[in-house]
C-alpha positions as CSV (number, residue, x, y, z in Angstrom):
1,X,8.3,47.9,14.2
2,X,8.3,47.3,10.6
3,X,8.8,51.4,10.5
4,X,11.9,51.4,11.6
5,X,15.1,51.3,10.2
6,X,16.6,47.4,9.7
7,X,19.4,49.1,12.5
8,X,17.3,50.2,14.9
9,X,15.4,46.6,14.1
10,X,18.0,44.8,14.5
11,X,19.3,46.1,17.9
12,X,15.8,46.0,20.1
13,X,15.6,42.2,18.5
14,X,19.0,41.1,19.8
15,X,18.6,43.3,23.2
16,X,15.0,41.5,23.4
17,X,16.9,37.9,22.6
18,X,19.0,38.3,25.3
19,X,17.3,40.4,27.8
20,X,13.9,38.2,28.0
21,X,15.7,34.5,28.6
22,X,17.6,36.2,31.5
23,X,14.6,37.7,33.1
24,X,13.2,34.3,33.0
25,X,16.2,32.6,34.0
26,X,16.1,35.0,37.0
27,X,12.5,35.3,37.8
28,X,11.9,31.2,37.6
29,X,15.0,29.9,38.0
30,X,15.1,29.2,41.7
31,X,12.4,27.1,41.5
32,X,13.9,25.3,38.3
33,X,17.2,24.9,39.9
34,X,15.6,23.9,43.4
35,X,13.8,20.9,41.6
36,X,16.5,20.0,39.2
37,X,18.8,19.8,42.6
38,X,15.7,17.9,44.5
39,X,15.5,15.6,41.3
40,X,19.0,14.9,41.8
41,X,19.6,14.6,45.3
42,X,16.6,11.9,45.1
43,X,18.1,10.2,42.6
44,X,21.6,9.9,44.6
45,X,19.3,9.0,47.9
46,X,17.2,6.2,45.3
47,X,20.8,5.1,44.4
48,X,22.0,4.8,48.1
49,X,18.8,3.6,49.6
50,X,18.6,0.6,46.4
51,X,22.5,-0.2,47.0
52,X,21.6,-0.6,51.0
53,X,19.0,-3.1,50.1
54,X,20.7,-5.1,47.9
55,X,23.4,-5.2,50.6
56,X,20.7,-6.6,52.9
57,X,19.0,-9.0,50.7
58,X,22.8,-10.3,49.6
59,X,22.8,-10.8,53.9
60,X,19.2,-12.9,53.7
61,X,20.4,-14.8,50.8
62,X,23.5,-16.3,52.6
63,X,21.5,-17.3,55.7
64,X,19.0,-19.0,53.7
65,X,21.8,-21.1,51.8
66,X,23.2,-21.7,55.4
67,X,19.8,-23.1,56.4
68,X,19.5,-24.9,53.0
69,X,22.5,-27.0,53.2
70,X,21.1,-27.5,57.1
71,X,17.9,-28.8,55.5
72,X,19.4,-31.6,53.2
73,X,22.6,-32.8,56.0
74,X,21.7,-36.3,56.7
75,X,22.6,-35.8,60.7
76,X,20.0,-32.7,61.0
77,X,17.1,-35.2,59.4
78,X,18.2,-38.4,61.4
79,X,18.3,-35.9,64.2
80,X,15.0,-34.9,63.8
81,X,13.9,-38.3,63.1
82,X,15.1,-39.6,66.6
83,X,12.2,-40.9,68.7
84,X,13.1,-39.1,71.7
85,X,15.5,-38.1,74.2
86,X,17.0,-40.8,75.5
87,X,17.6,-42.7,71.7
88,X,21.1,-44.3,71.2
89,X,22.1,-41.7,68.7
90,X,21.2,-38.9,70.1
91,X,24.4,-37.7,71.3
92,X,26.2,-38.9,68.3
93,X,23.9,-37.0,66.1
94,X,23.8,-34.0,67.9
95,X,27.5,-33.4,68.2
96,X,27.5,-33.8,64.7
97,X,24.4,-31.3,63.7
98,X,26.5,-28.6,65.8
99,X,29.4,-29.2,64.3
100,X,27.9,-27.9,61.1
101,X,26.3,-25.2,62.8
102,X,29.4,-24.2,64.4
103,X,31.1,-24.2,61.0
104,X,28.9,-21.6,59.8
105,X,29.1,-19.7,62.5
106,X,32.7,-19.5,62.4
107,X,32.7,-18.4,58.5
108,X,30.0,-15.3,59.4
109,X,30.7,-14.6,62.9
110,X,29.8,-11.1,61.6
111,X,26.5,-11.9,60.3
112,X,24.9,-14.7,62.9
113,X,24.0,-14.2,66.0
114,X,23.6,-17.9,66.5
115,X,21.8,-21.2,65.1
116,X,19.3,-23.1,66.7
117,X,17.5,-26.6,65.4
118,X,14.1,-27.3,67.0
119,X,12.3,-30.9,66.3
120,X,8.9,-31.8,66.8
121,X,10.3,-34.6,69.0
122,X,10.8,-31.8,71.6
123,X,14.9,-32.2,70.9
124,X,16.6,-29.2,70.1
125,X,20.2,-28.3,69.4
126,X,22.9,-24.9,69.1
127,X,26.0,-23.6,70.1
128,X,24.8,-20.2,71.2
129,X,21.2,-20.5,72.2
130,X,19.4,-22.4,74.9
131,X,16.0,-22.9,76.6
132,X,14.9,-20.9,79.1
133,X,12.3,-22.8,80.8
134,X,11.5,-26.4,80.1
135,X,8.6,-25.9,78.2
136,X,8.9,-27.4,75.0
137,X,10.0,-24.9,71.8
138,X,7.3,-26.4,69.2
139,X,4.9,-23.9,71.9
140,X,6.7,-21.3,71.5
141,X,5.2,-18.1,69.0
142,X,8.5,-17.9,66.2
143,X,8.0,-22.3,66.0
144,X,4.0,-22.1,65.2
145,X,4.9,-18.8,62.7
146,X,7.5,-21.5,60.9
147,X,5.3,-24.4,61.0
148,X,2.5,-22.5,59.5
149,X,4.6,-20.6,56.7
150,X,5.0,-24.4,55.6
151,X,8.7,-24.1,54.5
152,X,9.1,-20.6,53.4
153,X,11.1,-18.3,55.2
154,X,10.0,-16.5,58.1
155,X,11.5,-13.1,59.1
156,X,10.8,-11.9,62.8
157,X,12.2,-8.5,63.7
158,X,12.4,-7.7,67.3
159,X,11.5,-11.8,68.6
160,X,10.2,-10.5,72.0
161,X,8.9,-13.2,74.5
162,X,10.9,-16.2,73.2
163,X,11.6,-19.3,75.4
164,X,15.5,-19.5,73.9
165,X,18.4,-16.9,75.2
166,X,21.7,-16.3,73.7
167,X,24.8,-16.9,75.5
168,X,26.2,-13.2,74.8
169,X,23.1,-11.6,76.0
170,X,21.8,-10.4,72.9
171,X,18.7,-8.1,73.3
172,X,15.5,-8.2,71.2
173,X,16.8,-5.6,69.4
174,X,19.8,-6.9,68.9
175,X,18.9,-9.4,66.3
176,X,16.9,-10.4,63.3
177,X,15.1,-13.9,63.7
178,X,15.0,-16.0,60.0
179,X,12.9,-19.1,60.9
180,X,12.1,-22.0,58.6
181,X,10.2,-25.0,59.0
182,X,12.2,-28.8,58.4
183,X,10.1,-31.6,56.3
184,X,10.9,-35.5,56.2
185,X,12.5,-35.8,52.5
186,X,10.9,-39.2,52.3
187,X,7.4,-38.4,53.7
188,X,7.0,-35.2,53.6
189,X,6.0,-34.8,57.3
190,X,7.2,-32.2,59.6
191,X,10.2,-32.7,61.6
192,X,11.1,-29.3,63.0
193,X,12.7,-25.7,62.5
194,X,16.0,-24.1,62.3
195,X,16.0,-20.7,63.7
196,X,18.9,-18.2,62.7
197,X,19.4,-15.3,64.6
198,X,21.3,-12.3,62.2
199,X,22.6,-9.3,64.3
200,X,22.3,-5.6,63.7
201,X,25.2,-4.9,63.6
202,X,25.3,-6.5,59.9
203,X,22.9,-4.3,58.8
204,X,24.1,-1.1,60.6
205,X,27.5,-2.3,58.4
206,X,25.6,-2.2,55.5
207,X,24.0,1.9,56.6
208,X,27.0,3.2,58.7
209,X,28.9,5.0,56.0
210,X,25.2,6.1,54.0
211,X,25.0,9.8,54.2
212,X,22.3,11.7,53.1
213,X,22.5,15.4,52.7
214,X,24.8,16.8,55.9
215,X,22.0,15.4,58.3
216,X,20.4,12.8,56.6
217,X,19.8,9.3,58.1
218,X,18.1,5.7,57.1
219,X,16.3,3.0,59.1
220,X,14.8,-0.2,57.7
221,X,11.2,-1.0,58.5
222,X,9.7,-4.6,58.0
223,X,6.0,-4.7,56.1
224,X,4.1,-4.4,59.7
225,X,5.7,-0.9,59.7
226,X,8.1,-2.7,62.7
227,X,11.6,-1.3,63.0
228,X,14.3,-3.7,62.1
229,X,16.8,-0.9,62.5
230,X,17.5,2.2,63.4
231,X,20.1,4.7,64.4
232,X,20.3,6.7,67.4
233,X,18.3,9.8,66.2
234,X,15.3,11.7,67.3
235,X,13.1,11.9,64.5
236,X,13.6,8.3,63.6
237,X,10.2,7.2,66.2
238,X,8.3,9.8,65.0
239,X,7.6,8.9,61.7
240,X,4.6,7.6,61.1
241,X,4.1,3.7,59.3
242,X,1.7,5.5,57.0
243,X,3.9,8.5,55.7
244,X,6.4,5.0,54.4
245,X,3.1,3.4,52.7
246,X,3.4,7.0,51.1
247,X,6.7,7.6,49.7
248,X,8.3,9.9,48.2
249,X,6.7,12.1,50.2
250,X,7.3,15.9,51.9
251,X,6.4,15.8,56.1
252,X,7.1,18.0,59.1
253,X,8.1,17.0,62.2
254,X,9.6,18.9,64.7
255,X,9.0,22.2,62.5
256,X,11.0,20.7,59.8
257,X,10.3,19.6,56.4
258,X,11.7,16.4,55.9
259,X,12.3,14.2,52.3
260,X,11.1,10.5,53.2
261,X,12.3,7.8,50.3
262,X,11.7,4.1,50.1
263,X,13.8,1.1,48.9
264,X,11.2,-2.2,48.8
265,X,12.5,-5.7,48.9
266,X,10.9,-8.1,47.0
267,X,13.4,-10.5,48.9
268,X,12.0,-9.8,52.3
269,X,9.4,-7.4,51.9
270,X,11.3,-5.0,54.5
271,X,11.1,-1.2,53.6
272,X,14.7,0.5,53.4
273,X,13.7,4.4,54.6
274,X,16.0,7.5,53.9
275,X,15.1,10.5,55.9
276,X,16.4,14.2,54.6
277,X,16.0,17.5,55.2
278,X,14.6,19.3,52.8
279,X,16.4,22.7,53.3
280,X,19.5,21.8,53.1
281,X,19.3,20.8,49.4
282,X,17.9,24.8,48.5
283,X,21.5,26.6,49.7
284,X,23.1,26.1,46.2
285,X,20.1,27.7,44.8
286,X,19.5,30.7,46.9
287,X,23.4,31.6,45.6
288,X,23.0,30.6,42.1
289,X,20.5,33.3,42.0
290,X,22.5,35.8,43.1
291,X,24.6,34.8,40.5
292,X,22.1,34.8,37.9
293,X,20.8,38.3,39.0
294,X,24.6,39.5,38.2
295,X,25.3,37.8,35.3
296,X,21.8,39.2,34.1
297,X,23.0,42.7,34.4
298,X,26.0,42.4,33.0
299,X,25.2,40.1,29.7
300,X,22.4,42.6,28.8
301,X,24.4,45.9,28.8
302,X,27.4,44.0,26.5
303,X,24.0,42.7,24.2
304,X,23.5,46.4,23.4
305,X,26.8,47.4,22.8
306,X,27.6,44.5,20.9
307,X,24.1,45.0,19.0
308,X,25.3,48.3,18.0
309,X,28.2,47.4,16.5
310,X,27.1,44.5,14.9
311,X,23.9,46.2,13.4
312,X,26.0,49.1,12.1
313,X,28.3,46.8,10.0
314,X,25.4,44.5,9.0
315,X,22.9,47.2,7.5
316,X,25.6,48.7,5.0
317,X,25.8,45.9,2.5
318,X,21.9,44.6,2.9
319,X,21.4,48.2,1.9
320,X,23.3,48.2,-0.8
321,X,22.2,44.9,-2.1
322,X,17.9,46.5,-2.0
323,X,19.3,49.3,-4.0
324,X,21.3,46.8,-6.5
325,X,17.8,44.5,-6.3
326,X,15.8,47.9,-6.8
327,X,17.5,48.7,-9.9
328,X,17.2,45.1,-11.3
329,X,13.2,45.6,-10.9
330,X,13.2,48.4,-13.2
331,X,14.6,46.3,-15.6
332,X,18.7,47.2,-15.6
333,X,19.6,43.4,-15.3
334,X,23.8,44.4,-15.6
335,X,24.2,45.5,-12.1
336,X,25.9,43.6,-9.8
337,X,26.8,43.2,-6.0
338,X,30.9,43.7,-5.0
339,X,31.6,40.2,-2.8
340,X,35.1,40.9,-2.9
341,X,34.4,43.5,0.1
342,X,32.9,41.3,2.4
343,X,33.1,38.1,4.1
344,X,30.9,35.6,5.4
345,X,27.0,35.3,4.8
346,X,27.1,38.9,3.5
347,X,29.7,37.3,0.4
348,X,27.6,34.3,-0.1
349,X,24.2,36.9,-0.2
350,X,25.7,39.0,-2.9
351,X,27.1,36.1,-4.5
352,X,23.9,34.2,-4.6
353,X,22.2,38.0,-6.2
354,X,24.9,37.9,-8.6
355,X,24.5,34.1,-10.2
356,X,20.6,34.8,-10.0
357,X,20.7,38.0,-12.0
358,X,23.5,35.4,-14.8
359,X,20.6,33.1,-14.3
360,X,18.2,35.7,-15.3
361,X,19.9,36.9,-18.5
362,X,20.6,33.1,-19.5
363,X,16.9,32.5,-19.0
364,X,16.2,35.6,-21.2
365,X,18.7,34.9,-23.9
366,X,16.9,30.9,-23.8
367,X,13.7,32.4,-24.2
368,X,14.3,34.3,-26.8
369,X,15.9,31.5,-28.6
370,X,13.1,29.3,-27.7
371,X,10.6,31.5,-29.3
372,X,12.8,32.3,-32.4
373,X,13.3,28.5,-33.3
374,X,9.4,27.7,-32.3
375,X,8.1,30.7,-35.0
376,X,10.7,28.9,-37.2
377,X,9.3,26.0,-36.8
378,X,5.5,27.0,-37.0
379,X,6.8,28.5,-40.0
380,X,8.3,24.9,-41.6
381,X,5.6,23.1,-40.8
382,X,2.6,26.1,-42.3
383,X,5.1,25.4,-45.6
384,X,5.1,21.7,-45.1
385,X,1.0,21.2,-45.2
386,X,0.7,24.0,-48.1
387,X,2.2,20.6,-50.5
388,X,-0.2,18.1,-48.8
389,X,-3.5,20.2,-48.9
390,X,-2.7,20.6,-52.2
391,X,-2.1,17.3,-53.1
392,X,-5.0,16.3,-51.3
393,X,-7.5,18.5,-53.6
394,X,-5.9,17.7,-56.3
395,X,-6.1,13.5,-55.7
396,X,-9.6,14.4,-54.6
397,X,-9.9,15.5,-58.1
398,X,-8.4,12.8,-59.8
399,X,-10.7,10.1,-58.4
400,X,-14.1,11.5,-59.2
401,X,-12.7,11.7,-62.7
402,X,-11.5,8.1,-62.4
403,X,-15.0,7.3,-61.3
404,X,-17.2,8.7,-63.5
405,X,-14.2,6.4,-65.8
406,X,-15.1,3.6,-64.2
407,X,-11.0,3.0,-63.3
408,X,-11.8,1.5,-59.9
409,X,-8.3,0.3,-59.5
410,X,-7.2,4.2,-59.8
411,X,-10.1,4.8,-57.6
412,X,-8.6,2.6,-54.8
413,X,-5.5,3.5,-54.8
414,X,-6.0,7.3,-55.3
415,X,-8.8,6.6,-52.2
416,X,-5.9,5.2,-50.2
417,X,-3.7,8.1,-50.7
418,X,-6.3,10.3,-50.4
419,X,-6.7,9.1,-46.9
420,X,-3.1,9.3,-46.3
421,X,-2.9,12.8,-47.1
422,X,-6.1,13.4,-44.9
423,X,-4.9,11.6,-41.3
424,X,-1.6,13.8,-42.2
425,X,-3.1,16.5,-42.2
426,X,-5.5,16.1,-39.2
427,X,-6.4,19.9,-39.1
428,X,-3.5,20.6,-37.7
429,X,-3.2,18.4,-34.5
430,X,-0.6,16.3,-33.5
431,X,-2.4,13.9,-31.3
432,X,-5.1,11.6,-33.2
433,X,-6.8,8.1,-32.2
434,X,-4.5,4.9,-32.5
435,X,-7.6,3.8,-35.2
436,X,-6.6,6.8,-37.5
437,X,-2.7,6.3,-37.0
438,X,-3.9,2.4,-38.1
439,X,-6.1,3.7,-41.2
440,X,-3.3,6.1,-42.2
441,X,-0.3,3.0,-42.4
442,X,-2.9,0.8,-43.9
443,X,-3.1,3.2,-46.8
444,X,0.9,3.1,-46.9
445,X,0.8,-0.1,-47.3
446,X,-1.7,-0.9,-49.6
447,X,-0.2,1.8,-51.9
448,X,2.9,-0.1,-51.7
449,X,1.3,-3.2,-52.3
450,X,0.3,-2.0,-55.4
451,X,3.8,-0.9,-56.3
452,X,5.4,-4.2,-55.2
453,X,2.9,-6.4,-56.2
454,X,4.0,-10.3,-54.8
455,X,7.3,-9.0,-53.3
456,X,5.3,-7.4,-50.6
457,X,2.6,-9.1,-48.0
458,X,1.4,-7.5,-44.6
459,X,-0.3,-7.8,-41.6
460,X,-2.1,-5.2,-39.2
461,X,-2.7,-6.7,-36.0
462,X,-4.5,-4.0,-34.0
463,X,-7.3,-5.3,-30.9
464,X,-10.4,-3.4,-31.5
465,X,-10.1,-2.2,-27.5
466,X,-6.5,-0.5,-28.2
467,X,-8.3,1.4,-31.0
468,X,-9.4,4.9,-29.3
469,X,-6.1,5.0,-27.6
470,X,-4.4,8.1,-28.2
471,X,-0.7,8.5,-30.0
472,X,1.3,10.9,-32.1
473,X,0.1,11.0,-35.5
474,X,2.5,9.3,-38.4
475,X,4.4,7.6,-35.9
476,X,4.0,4.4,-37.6
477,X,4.4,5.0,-41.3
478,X,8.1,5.9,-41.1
479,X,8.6,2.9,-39.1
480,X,7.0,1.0,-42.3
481,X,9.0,2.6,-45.2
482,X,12.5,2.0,-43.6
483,X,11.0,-1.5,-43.0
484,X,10.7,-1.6,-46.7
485,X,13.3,0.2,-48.3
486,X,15.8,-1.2,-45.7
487,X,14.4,-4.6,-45.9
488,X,11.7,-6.2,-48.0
489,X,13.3,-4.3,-51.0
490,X,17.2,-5.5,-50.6
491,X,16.2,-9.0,-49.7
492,X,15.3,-11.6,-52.6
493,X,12.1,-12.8,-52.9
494,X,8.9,-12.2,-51.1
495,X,8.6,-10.4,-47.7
496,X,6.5,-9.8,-45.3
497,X,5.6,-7.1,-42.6
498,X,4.0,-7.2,-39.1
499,X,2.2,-3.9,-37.4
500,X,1.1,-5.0,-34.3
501,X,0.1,-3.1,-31.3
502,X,-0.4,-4.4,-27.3
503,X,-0.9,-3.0,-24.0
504,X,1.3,-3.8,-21.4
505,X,0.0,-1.8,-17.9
506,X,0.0,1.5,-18.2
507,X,2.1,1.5,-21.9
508,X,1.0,1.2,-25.5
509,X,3.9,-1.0,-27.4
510,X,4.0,-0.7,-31.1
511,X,5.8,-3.3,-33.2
512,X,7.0,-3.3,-36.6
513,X,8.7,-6.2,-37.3
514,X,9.8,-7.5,-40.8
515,X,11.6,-10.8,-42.4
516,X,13.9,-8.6,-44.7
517,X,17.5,-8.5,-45.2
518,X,18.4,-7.8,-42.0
519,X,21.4,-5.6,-40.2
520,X,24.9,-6.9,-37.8
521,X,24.1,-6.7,-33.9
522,X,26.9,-4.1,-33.9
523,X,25.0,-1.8,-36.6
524,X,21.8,-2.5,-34.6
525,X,23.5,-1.3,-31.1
526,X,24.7,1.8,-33.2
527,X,21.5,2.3,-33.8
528,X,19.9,2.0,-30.9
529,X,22.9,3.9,-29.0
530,X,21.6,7.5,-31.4
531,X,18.0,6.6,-30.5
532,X,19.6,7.3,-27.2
533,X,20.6,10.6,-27.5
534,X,19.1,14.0,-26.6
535,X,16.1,15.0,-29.0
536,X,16.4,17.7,-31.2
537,X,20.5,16.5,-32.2
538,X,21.1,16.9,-36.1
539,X,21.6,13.5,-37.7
540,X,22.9,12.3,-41.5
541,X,21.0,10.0,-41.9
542,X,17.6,8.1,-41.2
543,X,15.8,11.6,-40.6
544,X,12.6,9.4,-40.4
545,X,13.0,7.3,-37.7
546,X,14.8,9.9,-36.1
547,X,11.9,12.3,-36.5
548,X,9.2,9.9,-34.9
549,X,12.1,9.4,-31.9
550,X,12.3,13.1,-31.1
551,X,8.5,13.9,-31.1
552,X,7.7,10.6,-28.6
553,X,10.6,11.5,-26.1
554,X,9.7,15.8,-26.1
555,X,5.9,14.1,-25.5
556,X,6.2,12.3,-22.8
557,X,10.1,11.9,-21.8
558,X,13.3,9.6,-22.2
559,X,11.5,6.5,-20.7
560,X,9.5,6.4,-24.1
561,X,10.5,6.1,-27.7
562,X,12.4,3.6,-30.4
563,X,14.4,-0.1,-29.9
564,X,15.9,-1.9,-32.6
565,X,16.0,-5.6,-32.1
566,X,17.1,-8.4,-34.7
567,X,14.5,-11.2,-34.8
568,X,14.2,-14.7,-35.7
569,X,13.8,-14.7,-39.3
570,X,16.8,-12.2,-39.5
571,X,14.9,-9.4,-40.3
572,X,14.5,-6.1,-37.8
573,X,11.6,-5.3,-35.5
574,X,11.9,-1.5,-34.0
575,X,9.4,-1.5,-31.1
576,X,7.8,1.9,-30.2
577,X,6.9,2.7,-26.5
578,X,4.4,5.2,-25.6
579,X,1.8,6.1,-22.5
580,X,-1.6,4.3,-23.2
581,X,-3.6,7.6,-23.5
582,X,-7.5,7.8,-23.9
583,X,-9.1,11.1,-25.3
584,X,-10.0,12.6,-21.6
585,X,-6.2,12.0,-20.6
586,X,-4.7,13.3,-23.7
587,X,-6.2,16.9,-22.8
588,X,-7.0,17.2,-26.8
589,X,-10.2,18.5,-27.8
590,X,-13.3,16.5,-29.4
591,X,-13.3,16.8,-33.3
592,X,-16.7,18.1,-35.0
């Protein structure tokens, strides 16, 4: 592809862009869009099927309030209490035990389909129910189930074979019994159970208006795979108990696939079922393919004639800008792209070409600059070591002759210069050991001990360990003449100077400090404010100090160099702030 012409390049690539995502779109999207729509009708049916629980627990939770208030009334426990039938208080207490029980039937008439209290004293009491036989009710099946839940709350769905029937006739599957066993407060011993019966119809409420899909039905199931509800439909007794256990799950019945989704209660451990087809979820997708199939078609043949337009105008100016960039690589760096023409990413392309090929020539002109002021320089500094090599001969000279004299005062001191001539020379390189840089202001200072006699004293405070450190050479001897010609020299009396050095982490700090006449804090910020400024500035005055400023900062940036401080004597200390470097770090080769 790389053969052909950015145009034709540029049209297959967009016709590809568009063309492959549709084909997809249309080969896989049915069954993208089927389970998109089955992921969302479940999650409607979760929604429905969670809200219908919720509504049946909320149903649970009143009747177990009901029977709790039942539980603590003073006439249900003397009721139970009562030794037997024919007690004083029985009537008394029983008209008084359905009372309450009436009340609460008359607040959810819609809810219960009636109250019964059983004792263990073979008594029992309701508005709605009665015995059928005369057998006693602690025998019956739903009393023993109470009794042995020992006062949790027992739900019975279908309560088949009982020895109690309603006054309204209400079938088996009719109702819901909630049964609960009664204990003595005081003792703790049993006394009986209530029994609350909750209709159907409260729960059918609560699923009446449910719809899932067009056809789509749910039942409730208790955790024995029982029915507690159902509506009229012929699928609903087909299901199995384990296909529930199982949900979500896909089955067939009746040559139909059918959706089967679960709502548990924690509440009363009763499965709420939703039933589905699982057709009637896929119509939307069989005509949203059809759709896609179209839309497919058509999106691809306006992809190639927009392509073709949009290529055509496109490949014009990235033409012209390889030519423009061709003629730059031959070296013609004055040509230049026309933005004015063109809009858009095209204007900020040729734009971009033009400031790079400014940038270019700036670069070029800097170079050249560059080099011219660094041959200069080489130049100044060849001239500048012609004086001191000669002066170093010559000295060398002068202090044989002083020897074989036997002047060993002119000996000394022309051996201290000597070696001040040799560490500034240091064949050349600018980097030397911390111990030379020491050696070299030593011999400074000891010349101008001579010179000054008593008005000068020093002190070179340098740890042996600091010594193979590496540093710019004749960083430090400036430093000490401006200390003397600024200080020791204009202040009366004797004076004395300080060249200490320390390591502080990963920095060398380099102190000069001196007791002489001093300068104001403002001239000291002044000071400090030039140190400040970019290297390589012209200054009037202190070239020196200046000098030693400059080389530090171009050697290892703007976070080193020179501070001016006024000390405690009065005098100045100037602090110099450099990387601690050893030999291997410096990158400097080994003398021979």
């Amino acid at each position: 592809m790389s053969r052909l012409s950015l145009q034709k390049q540029l049209l297959i690539s967009m016709v590809l862009l568009i063309a492959v995502p549709l084909l997809f779109m249309t080969a896989f999207g049915n069954y993208y869009y089927a389970k998109a729509i089955d992921e969302q009708a479940n999650e409607y049916s979760t929604q429905m099927l969670d809200q219908v629980r919720t509504n049946i627990d909320a149903s649970v939770r009143t009747v177990d309030r009901m029977m709790e208030y039942l539980f603590r009334n003073e006439d249900v426990i003397a009721y139970l209490r009562l030794g037997s039938f024919y007690s004083p208080e029985r009537i008394s207490l029983e008209t008084a035990v359905r009372m309450q029980m009436r009340m609460y039937m008359d607040i959810n008439p819609e809810l219960l389909g009636g109250l019964l209290i059983a004792g263990e004293n073979g008594l029992y009491a309701s508005n709605e129910l009665y015995r059928v036989t005369s057998d006693p009710l602690n025998e019956d099946g739903w009393y023993r189930r109470a009794v042995e839940a020992g006062g949790d709350r027992v739900l019975i769905s279908r309560p088949i074979g009982r020895n109690i029937r309603n006054y309204r006739n209400y079938s088996a599957n009719d109702i819901v019994s909630v049964v609960r066993a009664v204990h003595d407060p005081d003792s703790g011993a049993l006394l009986g159970v209530i029994c609350a019966d909750i209709r159907t119809d409260a729960i059918e409420e609560h699923i009446r208006d449910v719809t899932l899909g067009k056809s789509g039905y749910v039942f409730v199931q208790d955790g024995s795979g029982e029915i507690v509800y159902a509506p009229v439909n012929e699928t609903v007794y087909r299901i199995r108990p384990e296909w529930v256990d199982a949900v979500p799950g896909i089955h067939t019945i009746g040559g139909e696939r059918y959706q089967l989704l679960l709502a548990h209660s924690e509440i009363t451990g009763w499965g709420t079922v939703g039933v589905f087809r699982m057709g009637e979820t896929l119509q939307p997708v069989l005509a949203l393919r059809r759709y896609t199939i179209v839309v497919a078609v058509v999106a691809i043949l306006l992809a190639t004639a927009m392509s073709l337009s949009f290529s055509a105008s496109f490949t014009g100016p990235i033409s012209k800008l390889r030519r423009l960039m061709g003629e730059a690589e031959r070296g013609n760096l004055d040509v230049e792209f026309d933005v004015e023409r063109y809009t858009g990413e095209i204007h900020q392309l040729g734009g971009s070409f033009n400031s790079m090929m400014d940038n270019i020539r700036d670069l070029l002109n800097l170079v050249y600059r560059e080099q011219q002021e660094k041959r200069e320089a080489e130049i100044r500094t060849l001239q500048a070591q012609i004086k001191p090599h000669f002066l170093y001969n010559t000295l060398d000279t002068i202090r044989w002759m002083a020897e074989e004299h036997e002047a060993d005062e002119i000996v000394r001191l022309v051996s201290a210069l000597t070696r001040l001539f040799r560490i500034s020379l240091s064949r050349g390189r600018e980097i030397i050991s911390l111990a030379d840089e020491t050696d070299h202001v030593r011999s400074y200072l000891y010349i101008q001990k001579v010179r000054y006699e008593d008005k000068l004293n020093y002190e070179i405070d340098v740890p042996e360990e600091l010594l193979s450190l590496r540093v710019n050479k004749l960083i430090l001897q400036p430093l000490v003449e401006n200390a003397i010609y600024h200080g020791i020299k204009q202040k009366r009396g004797a004076g004395h100077i300080l060249v200490q050095a320390r390591r502080e982490e990963d920095r060398l700090i380099l102190r000069v400090e001196d007791d002489g006449a001093g300068m104001t804090q403002e001239k000291c910020d002044l000071l400090n404010a030039e140190l400040s400024r970019p290297a390589g500035m012209e200054y009037d005055h202190g070239y020196g100090i200046f000098n030693v400023n400059d080389r530090i900062r171009l050697s290892y940036g703007k976070d080193y160099g020179l501070r001016y401080e006024i000390n405690a004597s009065g005098g100045i200390t100037v602090i110099l702030t450099c990387p601690a470097v050893f030999r291997e770090d410096a990158g400097e080769e080994t003398e021979e």
